[in-house]
LUMTINU-135111 format. One record per residue (C-alpha): x, y, z. Coordinates in steps of 0.5 Angstrom, whole numbers, plus 500, padded with zeros to 3 digits. Example, Ala and Ser with C-alpha at 12.3 -4.5 7.8 and 13.67 -1.06 7.14 Angstrom:
BEGIN
525491516527498514
This chain:
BEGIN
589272602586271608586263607594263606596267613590263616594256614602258615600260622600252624605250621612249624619249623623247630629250631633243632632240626634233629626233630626232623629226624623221625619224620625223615625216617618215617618218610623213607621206609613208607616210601620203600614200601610203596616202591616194593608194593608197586613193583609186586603189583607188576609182577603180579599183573605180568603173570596175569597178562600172560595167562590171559594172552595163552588163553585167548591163544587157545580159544583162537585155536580151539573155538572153545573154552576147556
């Protein structure tokens, strides 16, 4: 119980919520680059997956790697 008084005495809450504006801003854009970063990755790991996939197609068929 102790633990949980002890941790709420550092929080803060200001009394002028335009201080909440930079944190939100911040938010936003490091949020936007975490969606595009997984979406990249997708699409990175798409193009991989076909590779792979026409590989296997062709060892399957040949017997051999080229």
């Amino acid at each position: 119980m102790f633990s949980y008084i002890l941790a709420f005495t550092f929080l803060y809450f200001p009394k002028d919520k335009t201080e909440y504006i930079p944190a939100v801003i911040s938010l936003v854009i490091f949020s936007l680059f975490a969606y595009f970063t997984f979406i990249l990755f997708r699409k990175i790991s798409k193009k991989e997956e076909k590779k792979t996939k026409e590989l296997e197609e062709r060892l399957k068929n040949s017997g051999t790697v080229d």
